[in-house]
Each structure stands twice: as C-alpha cells, then as structure tokens.
Residue frames as a rotation matrix with the C-alpha (Angstrom) as fourth column:
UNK 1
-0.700 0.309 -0.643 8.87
-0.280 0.710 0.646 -2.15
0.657 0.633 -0.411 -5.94
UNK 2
0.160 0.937 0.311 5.38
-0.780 -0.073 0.621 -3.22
0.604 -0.342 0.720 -4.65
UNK 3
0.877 0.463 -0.132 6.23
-0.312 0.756 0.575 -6.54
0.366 -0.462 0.808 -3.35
UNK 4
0.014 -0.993 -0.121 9.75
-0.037 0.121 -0.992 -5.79
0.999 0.019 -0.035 -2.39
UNK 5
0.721 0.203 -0.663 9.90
0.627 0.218 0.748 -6.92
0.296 -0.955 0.029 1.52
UNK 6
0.617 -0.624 -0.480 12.73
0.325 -0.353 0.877 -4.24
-0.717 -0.697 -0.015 2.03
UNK 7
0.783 -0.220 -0.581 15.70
-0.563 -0.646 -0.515 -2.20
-0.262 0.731 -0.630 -0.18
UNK 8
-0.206 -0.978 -0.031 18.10
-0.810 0.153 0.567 -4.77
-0.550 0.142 -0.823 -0.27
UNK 9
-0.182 -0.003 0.983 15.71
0.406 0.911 0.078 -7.84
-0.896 0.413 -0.165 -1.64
UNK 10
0.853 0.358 -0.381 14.95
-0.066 -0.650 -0.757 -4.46
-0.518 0.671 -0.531 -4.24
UNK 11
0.033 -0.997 0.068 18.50
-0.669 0.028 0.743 -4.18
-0.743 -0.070 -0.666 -4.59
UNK 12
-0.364 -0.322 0.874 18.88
-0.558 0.827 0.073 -7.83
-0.746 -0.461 -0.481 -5.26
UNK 13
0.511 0.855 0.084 16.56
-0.057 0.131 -0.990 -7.71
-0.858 0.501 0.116 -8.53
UNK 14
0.734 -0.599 -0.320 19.59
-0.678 -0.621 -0.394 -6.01
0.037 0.506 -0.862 -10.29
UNK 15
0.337 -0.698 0.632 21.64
-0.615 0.345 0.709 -9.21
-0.713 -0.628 -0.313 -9.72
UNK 16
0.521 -0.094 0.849 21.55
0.720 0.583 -0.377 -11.25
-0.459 0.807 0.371 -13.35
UNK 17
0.673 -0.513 0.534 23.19
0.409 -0.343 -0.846 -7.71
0.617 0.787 -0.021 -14.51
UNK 18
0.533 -0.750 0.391 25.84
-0.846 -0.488 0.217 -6.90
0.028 -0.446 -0.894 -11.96
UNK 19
0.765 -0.178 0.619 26.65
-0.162 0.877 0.452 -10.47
-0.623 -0.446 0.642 -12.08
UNK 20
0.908 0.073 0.412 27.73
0.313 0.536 -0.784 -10.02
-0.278 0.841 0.464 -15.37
UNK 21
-0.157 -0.910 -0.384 31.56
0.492 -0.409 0.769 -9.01
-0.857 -0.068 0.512 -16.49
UNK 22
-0.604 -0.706 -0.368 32.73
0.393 0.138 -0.909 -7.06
0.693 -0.694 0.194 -16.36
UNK 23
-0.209 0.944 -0.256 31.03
0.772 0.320 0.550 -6.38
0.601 -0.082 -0.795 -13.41
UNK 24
-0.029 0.163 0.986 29.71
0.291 -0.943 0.165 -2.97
0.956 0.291 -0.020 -12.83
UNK 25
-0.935 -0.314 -0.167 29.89
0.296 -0.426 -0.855 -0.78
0.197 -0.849 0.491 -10.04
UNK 26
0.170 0.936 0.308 26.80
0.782 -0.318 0.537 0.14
0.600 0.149 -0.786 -8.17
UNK 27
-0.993 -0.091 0.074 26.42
0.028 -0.799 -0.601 3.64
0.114 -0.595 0.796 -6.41
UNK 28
-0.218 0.893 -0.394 23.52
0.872 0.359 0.331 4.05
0.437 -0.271 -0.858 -4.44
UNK 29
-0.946 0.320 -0.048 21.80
-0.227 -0.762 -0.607 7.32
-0.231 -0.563 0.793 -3.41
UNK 30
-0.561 0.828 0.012 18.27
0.754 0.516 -0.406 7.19
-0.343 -0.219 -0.914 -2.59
UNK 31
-0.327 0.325 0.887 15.62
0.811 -0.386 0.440 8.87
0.486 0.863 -0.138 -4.82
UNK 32
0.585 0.673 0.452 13.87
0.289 -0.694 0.660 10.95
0.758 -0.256 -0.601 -1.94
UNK 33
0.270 -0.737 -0.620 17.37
0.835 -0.142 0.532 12.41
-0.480 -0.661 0.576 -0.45
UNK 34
0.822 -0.363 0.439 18.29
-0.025 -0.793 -0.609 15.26
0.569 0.489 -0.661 -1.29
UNK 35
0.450 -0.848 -0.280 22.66
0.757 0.195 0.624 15.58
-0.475 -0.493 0.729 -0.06
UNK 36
0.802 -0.527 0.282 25.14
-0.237 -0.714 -0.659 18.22
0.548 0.462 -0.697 -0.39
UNK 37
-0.417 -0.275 -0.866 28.07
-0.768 -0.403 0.498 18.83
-0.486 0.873 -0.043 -1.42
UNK 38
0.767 0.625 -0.146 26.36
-0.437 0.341 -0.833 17.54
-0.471 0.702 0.534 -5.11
UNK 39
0.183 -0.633 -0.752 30.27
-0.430 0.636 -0.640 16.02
0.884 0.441 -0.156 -6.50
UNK 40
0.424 -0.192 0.885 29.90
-0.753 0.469 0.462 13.41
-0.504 -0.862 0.054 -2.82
UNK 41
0.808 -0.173 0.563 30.39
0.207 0.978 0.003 10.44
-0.551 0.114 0.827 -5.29
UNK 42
0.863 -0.504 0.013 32.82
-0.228 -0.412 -0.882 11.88
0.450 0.759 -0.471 -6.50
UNK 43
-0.145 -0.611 0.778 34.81
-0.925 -0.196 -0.326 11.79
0.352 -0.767 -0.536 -3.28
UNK 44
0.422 0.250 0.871 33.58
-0.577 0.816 0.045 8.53
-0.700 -0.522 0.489 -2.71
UNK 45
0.983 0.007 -0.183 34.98
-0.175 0.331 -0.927 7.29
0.054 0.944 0.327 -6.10
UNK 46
0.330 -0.894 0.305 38.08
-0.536 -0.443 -0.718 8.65
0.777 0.074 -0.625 -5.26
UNK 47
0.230 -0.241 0.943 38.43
-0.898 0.320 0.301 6.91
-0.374 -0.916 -0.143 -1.76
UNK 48
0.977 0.038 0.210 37.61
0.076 0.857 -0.510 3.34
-0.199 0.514 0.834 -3.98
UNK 49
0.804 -0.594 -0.030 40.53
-0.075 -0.052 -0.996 3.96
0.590 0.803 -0.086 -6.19
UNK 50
0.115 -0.936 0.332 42.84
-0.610 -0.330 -0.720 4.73
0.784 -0.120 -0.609 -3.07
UNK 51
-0.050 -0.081 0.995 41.89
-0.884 0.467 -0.007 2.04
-0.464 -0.881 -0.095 -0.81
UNK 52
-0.609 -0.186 -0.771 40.59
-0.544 0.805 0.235 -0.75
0.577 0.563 -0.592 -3.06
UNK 53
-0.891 0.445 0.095 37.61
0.045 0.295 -0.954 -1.54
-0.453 -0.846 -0.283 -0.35
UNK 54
-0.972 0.138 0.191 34.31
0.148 0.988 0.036 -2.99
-0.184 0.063 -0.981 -1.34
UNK 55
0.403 0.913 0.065 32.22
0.857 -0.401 0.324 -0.77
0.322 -0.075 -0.944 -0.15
UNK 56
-0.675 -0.578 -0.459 32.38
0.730 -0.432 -0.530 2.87
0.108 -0.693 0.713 0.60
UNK 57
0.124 0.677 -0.725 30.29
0.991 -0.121 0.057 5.22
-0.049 -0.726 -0.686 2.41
UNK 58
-0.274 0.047 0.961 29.02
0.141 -0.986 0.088 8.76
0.951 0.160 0.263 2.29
UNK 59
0.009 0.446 -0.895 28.56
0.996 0.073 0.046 9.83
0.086 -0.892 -0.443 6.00
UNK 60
-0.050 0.469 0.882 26.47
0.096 -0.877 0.471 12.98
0.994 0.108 -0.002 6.80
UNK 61
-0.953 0.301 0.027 25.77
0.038 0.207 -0.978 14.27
-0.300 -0.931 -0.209 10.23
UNK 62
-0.559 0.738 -0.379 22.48
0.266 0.592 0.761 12.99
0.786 0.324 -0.527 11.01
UNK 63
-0.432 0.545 0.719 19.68
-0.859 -0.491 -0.144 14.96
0.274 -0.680 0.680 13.83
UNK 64
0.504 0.817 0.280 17.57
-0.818 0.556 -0.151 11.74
-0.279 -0.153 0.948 14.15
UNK 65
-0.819 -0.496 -0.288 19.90
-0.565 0.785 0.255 8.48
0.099 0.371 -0.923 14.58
UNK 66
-0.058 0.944 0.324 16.18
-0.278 0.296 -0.914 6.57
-0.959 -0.143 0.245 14.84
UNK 67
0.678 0.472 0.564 15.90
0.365 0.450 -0.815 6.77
-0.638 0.758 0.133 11.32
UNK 68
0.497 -0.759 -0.420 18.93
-0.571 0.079 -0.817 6.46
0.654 0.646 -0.395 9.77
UNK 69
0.701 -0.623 -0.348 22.36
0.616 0.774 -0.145 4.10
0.359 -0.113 0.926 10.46
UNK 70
0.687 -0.727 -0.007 25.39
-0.657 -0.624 0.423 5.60
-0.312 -0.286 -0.906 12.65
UNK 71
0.812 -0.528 -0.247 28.45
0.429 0.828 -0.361 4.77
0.395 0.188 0.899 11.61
UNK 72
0.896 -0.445 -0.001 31.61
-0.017 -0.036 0.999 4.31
-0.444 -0.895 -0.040 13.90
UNK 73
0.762 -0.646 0.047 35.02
0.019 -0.050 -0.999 5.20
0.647 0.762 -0.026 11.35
UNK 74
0.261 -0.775 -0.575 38.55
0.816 -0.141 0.561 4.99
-0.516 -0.616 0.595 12.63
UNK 75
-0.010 -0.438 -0.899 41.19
-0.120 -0.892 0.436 7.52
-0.993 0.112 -0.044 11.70
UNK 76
-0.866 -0.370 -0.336 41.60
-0.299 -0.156 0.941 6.47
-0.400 0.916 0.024 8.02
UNK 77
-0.214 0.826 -0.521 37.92
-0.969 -0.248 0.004 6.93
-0.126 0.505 0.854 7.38
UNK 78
-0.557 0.523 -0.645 37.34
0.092 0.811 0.578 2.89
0.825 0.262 -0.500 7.52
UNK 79
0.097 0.989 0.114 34.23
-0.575 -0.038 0.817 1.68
0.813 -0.144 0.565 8.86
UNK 80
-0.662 -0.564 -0.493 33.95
-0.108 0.723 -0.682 -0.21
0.742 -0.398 -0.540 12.29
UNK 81
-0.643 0.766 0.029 31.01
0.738 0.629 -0.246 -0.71
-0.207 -0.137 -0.969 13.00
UNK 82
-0.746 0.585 0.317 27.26
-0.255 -0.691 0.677 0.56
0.615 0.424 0.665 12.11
UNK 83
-0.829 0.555 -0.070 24.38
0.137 0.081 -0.987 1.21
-0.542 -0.828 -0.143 14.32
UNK 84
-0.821 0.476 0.316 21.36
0.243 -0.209 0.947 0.63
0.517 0.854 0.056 12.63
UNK 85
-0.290 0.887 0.360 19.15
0.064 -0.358 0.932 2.48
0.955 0.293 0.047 13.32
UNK 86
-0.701 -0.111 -0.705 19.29
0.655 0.291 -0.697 3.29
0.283 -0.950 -0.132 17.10
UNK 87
0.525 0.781 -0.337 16.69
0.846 -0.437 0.305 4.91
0.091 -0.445 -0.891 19.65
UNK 88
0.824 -0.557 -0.109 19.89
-0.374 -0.678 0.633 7.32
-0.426 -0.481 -0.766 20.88
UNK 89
0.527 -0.849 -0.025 23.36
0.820 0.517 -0.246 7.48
0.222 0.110 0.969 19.88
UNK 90
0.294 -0.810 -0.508 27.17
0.503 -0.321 0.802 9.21
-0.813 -0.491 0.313 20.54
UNK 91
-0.645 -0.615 0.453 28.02
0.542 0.049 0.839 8.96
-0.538 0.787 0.302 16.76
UNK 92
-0.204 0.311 -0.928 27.43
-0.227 -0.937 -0.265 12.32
-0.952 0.156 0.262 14.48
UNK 93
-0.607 0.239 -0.758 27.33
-0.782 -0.352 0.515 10.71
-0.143 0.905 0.400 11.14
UNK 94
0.257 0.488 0.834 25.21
-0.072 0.870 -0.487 8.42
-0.964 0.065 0.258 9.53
UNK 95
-0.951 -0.310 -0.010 25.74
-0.091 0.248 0.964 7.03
-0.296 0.918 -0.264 5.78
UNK 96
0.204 0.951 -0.233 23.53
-0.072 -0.223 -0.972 8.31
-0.976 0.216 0.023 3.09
UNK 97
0.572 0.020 -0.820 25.23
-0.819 0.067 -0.570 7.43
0.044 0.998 0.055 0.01
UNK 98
0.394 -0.573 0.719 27.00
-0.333 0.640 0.692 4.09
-0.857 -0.512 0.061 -0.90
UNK 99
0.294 -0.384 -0.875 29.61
-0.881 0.247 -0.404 2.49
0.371 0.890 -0.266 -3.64
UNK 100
-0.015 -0.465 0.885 30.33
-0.519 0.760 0.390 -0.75
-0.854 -0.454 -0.253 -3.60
UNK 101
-0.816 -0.374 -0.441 31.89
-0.562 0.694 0.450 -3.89
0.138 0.614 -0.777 -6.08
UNK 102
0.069 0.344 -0.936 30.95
-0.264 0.912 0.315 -7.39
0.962 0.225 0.154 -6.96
UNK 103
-0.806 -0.412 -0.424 32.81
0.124 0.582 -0.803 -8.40
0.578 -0.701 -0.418 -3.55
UNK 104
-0.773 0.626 0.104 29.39
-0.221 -0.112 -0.969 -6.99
-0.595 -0.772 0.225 -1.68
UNK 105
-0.110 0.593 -0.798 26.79
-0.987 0.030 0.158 -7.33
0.118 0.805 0.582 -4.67
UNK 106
-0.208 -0.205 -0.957 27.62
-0.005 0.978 -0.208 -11.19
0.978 -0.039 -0.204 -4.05
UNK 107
-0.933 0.356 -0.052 26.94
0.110 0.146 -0.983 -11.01
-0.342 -0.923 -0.176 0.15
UNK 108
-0.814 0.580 0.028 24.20
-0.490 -0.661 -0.568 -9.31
-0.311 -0.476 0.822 -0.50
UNK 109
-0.075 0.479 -0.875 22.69
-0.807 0.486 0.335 -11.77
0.586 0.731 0.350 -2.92
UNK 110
-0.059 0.058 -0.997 23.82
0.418 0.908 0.028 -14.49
0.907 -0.415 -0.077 -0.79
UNK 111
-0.899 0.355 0.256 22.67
-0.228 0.119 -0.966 -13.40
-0.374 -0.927 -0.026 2.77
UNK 112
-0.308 0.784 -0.539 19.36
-0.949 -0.217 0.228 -13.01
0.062 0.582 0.811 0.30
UNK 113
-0.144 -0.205 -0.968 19.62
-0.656 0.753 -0.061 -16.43
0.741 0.626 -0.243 -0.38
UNK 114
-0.188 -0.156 -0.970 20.41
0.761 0.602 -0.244 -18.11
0.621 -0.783 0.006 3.22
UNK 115
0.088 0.078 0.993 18.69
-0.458 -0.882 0.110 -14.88
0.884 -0.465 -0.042 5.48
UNK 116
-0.390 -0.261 -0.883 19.59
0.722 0.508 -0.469 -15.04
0.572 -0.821 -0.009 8.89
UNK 117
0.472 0.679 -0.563 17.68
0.866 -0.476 0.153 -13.43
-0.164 -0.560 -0.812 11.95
UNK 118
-0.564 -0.608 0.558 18.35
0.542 -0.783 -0.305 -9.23
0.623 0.130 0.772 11.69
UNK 119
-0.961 0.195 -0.198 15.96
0.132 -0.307 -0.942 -8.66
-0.245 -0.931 0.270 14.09
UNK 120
-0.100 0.993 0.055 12.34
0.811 0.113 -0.574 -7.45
-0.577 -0.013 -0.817 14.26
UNK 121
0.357 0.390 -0.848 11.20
-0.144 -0.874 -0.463 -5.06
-0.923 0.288 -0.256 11.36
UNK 122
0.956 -0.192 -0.222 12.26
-0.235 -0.048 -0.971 -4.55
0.176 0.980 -0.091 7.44
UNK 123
0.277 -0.945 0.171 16.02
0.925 0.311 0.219 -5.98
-0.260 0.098 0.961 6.57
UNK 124
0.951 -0.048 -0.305 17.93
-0.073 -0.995 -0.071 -2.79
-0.300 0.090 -0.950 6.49
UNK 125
0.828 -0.561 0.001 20.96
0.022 0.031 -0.999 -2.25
0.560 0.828 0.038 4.21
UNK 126
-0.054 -0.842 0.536 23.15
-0.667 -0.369 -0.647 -1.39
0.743 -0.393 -0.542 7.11
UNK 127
0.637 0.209 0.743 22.63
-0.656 0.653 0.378 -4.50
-0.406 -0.728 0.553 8.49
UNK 128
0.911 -0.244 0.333 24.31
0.367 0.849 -0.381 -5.86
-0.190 0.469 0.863 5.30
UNK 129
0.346 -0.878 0.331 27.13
-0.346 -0.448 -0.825 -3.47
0.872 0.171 -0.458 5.51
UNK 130
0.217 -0.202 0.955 27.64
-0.968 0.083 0.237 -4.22
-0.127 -0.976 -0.178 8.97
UNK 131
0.884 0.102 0.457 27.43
-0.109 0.994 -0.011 -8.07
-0.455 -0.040 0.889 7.99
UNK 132
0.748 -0.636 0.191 30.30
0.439 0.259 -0.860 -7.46
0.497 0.727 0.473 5.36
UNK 133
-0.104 -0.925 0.365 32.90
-0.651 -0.214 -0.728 -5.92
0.752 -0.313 -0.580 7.68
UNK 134
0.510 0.006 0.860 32.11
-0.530 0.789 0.310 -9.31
-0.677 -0.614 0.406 9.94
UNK 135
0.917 0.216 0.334 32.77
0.029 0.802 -0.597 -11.01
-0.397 0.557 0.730 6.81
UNK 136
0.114 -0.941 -0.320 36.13
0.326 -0.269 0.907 -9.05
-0.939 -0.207 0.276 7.10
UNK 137
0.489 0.183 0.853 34.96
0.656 -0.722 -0.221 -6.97
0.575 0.668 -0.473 3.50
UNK 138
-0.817 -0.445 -0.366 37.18
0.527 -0.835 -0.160 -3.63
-0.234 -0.324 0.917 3.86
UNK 139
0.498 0.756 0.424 34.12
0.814 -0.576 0.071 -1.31
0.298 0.310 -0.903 3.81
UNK 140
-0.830 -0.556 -0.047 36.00
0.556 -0.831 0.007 2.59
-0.043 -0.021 0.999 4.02
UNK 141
0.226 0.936 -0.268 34.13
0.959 -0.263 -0.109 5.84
-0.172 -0.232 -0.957 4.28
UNK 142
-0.551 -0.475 0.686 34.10
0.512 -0.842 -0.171 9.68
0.658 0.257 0.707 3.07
UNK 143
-0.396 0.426 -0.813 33.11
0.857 -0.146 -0.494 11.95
-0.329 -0.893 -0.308 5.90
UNK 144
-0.547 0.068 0.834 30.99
0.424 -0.837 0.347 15.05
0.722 0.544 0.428 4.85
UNK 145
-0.373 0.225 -0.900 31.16
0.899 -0.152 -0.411 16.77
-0.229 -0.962 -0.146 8.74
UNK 146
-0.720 0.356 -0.595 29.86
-0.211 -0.930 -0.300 20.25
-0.661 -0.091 0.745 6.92
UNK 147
-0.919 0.264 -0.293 27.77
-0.167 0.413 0.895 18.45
0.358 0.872 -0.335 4.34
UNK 148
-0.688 0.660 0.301 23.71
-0.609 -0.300 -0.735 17.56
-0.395 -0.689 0.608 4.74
UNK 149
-0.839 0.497 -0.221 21.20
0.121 0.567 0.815 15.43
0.531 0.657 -0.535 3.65
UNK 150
-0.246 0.950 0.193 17.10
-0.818 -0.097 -0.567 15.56
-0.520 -0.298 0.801 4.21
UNK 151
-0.834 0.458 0.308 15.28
0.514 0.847 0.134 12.49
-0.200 0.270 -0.942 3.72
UNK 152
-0.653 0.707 -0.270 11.90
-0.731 -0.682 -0.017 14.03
-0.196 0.187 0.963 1.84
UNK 153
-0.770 0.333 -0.544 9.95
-0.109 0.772 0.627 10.59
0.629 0.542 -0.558 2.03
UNK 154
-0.119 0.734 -0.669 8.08
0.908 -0.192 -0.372 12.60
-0.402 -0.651 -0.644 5.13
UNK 155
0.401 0.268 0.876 6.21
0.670 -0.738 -0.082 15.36
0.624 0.620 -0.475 5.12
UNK 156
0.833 -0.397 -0.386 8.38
0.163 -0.491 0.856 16.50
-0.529 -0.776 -0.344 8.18
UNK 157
-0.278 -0.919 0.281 11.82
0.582 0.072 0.810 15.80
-0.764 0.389 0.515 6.06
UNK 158
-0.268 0.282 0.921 10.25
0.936 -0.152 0.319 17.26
0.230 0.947 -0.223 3.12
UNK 159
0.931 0.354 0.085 9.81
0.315 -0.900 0.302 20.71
0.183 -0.255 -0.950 5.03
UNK 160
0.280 -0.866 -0.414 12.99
0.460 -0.258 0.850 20.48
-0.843 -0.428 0.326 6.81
UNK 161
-0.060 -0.530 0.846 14.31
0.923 0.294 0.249 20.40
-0.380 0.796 0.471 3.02
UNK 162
0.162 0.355 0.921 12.55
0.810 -0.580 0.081 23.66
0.563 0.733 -0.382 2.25
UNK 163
0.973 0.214 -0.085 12.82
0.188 -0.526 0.829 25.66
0.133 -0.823 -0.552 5.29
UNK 164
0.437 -0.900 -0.002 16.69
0.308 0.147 0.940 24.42
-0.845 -0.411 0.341 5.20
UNK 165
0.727 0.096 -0.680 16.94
-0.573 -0.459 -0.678 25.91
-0.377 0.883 -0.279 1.33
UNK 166
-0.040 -0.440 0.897 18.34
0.210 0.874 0.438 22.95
-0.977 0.206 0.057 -0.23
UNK 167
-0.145 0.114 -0.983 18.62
-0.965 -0.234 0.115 23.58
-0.217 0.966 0.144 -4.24
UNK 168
-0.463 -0.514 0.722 19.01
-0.032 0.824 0.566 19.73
-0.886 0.238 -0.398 -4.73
C-alpha cells in the first residue's frame, strides 16, 4: 500500500475482518519470496494444532542476517528471542513465513494504536513478534534447516532465485 509506513500498519488494514468471529487465521508469506519445501504451511499448521501457540514461524537458513530477522528456538522449536535484523549474527535461521490467531492480530493492532520507540527505520514485524513473546504470547516455530527462501524484491535476490533454480 502507497501510504503504508511499514508491513505491519499494512497488516493492520485487515483488522475490521479478523476482528470478526469467528475469527480467522492469518498466514503470512510474502508476495516476492519464493520458499521451499512448497507444503511449509502445512507444517506450520500442524505445529498450531499441537502446541496451541499464537504465533508460529517458518524458519529458513538465511546468508544475509542484515536483511532478514534471526530467530533464537529452544529444543521444542519455541521461539526465544528474534534479532531483527542484525549487521552479524550466530543464528542460521531466520523466519520467512508466519501463522498466527486473534491472540497476536489484537497486539498488533494495539501496539498500532499506542506505538512505542522500535528504534530508527520502518517498524518491522519481528519487532512485533519479539514484542509478543515479552507479552508472554507462546510464539513456536517449524525449522526448515534443508529448506530455502530468496527474497526477489532485489535485483540481486531475484538472480540468486534463478541461478539457484527455484521452480516457485
């Protein structure tokens, strides 16, 4: 959206119908991603169902933690903390797909609502995941350590994609 200040106040547009009951699940994958394996929400569906957590997370490894979110998982694939966007990191995946309830749809509306400092630059979704496991939101994660994903909103990603023979 032209005058959207960022993807979550985009997000956030979609709120008069997620509010509504019953209230729908959103899955999020971004239009210029391309991700394999192609049944991820699937596996992310499945995690929902067996944890009952708020949010969950597709995590890819990730070449360039700069421009994308690391995310720190214990053993049972929950979430514990997210690095947005760092200069340098330890942590191999990053989250490129996301499911999540009312129970975040509601933060996300209200941080919207009452914004508090996230630093310098655009408000970045993994700031609001990161806000909901403060907010003590179970936020869980499927790892996909042989899986891939190419961001094609450069014209660097948008080779990688071809060079790396993606079908998406």
């Amino acid at each position: 959206m032209a005058d959207s200040p960022s993807v979550p106040h985009t997000l956030d547009r979609a709120f008069p119908f997620l509010a509504q009951e019953p209230a729908p699940w959103v899955a999020l994958g971004f239009p210029d991603v391309l991700f394999e394996p192609e049944d991820a929400f699937g596996h992310l569906i499945e995690r929902r169902g067996q944890t009952g957590a708020a949010v969950v997370l597709g995590l890819f490894p990730a070449r360039d933690p700069s421009s994308t979110d690391m995310v720190a998982t214990g053993p049972g694939g929950e979430v514990l903390r997210i690095d947005v966007r760092p200069p340098e990191s330890d942590l191999p995946l990053a989250w490129a797909l996301a499911l999540w309830d009312r129970r975040f749809t509601e933060l996300l509306h209200r941080s919207l609502q009452r914004p508090r400092g996230h630093g310098p630059g655009e408000l970045q979704l993994g700031s609001l995941f990161e806000r909901a496991i403060t907010e003590g939101l179970e936020v869980q994660s499927v790892a996909f350590p042989r899986g891939r994903f190419r961001d094609l909103g450069t014209p660097e990603g948008y080779s990688e994609a071809l060079r790396d023979g993606f079908s998406g």
